[in-house]
N, C-alpha and C positions, 0 to 999 in steps of 0.2 A: 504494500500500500504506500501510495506519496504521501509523505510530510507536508503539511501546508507549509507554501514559500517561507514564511516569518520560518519558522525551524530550521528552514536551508541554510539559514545567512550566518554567517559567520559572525559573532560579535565583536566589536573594536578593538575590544582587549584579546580577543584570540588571534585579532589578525597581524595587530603588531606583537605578538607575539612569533607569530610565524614567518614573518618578515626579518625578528632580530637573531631566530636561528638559522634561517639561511643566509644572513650579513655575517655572524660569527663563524660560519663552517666556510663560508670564502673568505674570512677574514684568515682563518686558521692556516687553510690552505695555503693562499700567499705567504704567511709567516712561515712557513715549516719549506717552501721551497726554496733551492739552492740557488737562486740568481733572481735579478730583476731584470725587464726589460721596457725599453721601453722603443713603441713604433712608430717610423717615417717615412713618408714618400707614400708612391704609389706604383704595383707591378710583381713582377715576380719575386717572391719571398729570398729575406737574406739573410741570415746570422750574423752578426759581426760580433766576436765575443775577443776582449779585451787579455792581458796578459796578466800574472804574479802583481798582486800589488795594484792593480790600473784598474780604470774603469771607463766607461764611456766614452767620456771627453776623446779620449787620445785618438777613436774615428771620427771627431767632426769633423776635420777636411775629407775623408770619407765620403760621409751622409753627403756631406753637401756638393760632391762630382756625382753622384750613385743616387740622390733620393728622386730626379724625375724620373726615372727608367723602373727603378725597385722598393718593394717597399722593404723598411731598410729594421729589422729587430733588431738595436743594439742593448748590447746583455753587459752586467756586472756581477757579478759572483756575490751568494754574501760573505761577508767579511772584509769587505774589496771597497776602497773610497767612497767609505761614509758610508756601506751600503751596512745594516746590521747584522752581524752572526747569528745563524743555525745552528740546532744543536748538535746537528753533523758536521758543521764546519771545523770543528777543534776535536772531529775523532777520527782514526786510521778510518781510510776509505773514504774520504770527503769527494774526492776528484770522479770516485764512481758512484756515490751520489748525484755529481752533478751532469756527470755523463747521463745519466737513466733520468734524471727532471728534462735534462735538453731533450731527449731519444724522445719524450714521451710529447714534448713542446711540437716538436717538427712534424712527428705522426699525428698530430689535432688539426695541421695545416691544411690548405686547401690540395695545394698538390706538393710536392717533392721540392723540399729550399736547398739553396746553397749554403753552406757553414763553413766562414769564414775566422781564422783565428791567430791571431800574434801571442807568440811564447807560449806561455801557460795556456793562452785560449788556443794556440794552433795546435799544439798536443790534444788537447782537451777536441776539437774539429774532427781529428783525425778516428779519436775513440767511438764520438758519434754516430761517422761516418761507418764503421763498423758495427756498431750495434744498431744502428739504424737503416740498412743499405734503402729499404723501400722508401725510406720516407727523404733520402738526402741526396740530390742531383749532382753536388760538386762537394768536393773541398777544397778548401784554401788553406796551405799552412805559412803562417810570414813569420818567418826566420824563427822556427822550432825543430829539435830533431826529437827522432821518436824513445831516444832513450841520452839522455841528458847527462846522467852520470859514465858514459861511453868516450863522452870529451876530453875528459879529467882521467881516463884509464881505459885505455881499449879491450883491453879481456876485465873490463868491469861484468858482474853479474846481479841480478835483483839482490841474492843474500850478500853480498860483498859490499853492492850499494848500500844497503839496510844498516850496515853497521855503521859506516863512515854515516850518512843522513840521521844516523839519533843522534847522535852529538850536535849535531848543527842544526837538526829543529829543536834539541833542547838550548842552544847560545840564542836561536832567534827567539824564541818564545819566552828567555825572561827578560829580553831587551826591553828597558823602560822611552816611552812615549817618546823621550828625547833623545835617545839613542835609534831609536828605529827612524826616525828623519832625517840623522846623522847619516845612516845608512844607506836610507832612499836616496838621498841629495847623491851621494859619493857614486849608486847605481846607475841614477839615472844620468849624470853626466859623462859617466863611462859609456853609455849606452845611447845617447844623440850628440849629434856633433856639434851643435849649436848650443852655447850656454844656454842661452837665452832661453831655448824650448826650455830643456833641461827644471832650468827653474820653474816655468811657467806650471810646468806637470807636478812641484813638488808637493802642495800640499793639496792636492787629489790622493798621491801615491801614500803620504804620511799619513793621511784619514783611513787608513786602513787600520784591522782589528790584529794585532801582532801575532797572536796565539793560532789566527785563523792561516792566515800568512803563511804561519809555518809548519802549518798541518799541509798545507797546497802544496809548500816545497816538500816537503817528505815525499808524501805519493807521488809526484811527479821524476822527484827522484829516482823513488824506488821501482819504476815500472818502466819495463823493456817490451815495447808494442814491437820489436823487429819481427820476432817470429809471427806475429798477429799479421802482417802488412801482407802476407801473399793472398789472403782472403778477403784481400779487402775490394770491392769491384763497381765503387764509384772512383769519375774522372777526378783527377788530385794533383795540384799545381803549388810547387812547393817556391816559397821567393823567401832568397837568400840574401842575407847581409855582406856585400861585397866590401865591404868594409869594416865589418865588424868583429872578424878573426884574425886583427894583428898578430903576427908577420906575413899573414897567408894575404896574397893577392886574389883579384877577381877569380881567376882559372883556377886554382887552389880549393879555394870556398866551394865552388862550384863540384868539383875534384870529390870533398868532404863528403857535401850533401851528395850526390851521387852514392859513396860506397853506402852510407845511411840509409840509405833510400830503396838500394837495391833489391830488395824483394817487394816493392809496390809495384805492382805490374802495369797501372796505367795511371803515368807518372810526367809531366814534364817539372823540370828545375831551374829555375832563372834566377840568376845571380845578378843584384841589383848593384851598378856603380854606387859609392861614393855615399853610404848609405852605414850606418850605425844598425845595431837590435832594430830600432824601431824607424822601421821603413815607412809606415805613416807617417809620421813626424819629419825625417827628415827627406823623404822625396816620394811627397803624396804626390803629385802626377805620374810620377812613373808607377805608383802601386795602382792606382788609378785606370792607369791605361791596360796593365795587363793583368788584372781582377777584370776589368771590363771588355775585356777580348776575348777570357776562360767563359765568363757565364753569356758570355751571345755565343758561344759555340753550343753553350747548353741550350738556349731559348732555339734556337737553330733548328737545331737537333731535333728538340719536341716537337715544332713545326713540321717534320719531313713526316 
């Protein structure tokens, strides 16, 4: 039998009541995941996910060659320039947490993005990309290799890494406030060529949560994607620091990334002139032009 209408209706107080539990279980949600993003432009979908320490900002000249053509998601990790730590941000595993929020980010999309990524975020692209192949058209990696403690030891191994990395996510993690911008300052001018950026980026990179920091370098440390790379079967454009492994010249770097690389089976490598770590920063037209040459081969492609 029907209830007369007056019994259907929900009363005031039930309904803001059901309105403030579905605001807290989205409120939750955003709290509990591992990065924030935020979207621009219009067109086919793009990741831009930032490096150790960094956030956003450091793709604005980015978004702003790329946002009429794409629409542009650029991500911060939390813990990362002011963004707030998770409670996985400061435990073993953080980096595959946030691999599995991105994996699951990209598959809610309309069709297949590109994921793009500098240092920490190009590693982190690459992981994606493999746990995600359906949902991820390209990747981009700017000047990351896939196993990091490999640089500093070439028959380095995860357990070998493991040891050497406790110690140095326990020196970074009791680094106090003023010490950890001591630190960023000393990185980030080692790593663009222009003072001037350098500073400009310093107190985005210092707004970072220390403890979170150095839970990011651990796992990154500690994990060796080479043997992963022959499974991996999205297109993958790796852009290298031509300048940013003194004494090695362009041909060298290039040389590096190559053996690095070697089991990516579709793969090209370009070694950026005159170019620090952070190839956005110091020669945003050239990342520009050939990020924007890799994904029109994708839109291309989907076309045919």
């Amino acid at each position: 039998m029907m209830l007369p209408a007056r019994s259907q209706r929900l009363s005031f107080g039930a309904l803001v009541a059901i309105v403030v539990a579905i605001l807290t279980a989205v409120s939750a949600s955003a709290q509990d995941r591992t990065f924030a993003v935020e979207t621009v432009g219009a067109g086919p979908d793009v990741l831009l996910v930032p490096g150790l320490s960094s956030g956003g900002p450091v793709w604005d000249g980015t978004v702003a060659r790329l946002r009429e053509d794409y629409t542009l998601h650029v991500v911060t990790l939390a813990g990362f320039a002011g963004e707030a730590p998770v409670e996985a941000s400061t435990q073993d595993g953080f980096l595959d947490a946030v691999r599995d929020d991105l994996a699951d980010y990209v598959r809610q999309l309309d069709a297949p993005a590109a994921v793009v990524g500098h240092s920490l975020g190009g590693f982190t692209a690459l992981r994606v990309g493999l746990a995600a192949p359906e949902a991820v058209s390209r990747v981009v990696v700017v000047d990351a290799l896939p196993f990091l403690a490999a640089m500093q030891d070439t028959s380095a191994t995860e357990a070998s890494a493991a040891a050497m990395g406790a110690g140095m996510k326990q020196m970074m993690a009791l680094s106090s406030p003023e010490q950890f911008r001591i630190q960023q300052g000393m990185a980030l001018q080692s790593m663009m060529t222009s003072p001037d950026s350098a500073a400009a980026y310093l107190d985005l990179h210092a707004a970072s949560d220390v403890p979170t920091v150095a839970q990011a370098f651990f796992d990154m440390w500690t994990t060796d994607l080479r043997d992963d790379l022959p499974s991996m079967t999205v297109p993958t454009l790796v852009l290298a620091a031509g300048a940013g492994y003194s004494p090695r010249d362009v041909e060298q770097v290039r040389a590096l990334y190559e053996a690095e690389y070697a089991g990516l089976p579709d793969v090209e490598i370009v070694a950026v002139p005159a170019s620090r770590h952070f190839i956005q920063i110091d020669q945003p037209d050239a990342l520009a032009e050939h990020l924007g040459a890799f994904l029109r081969e994708d839109v291309s492609a989907a076309r045919r």
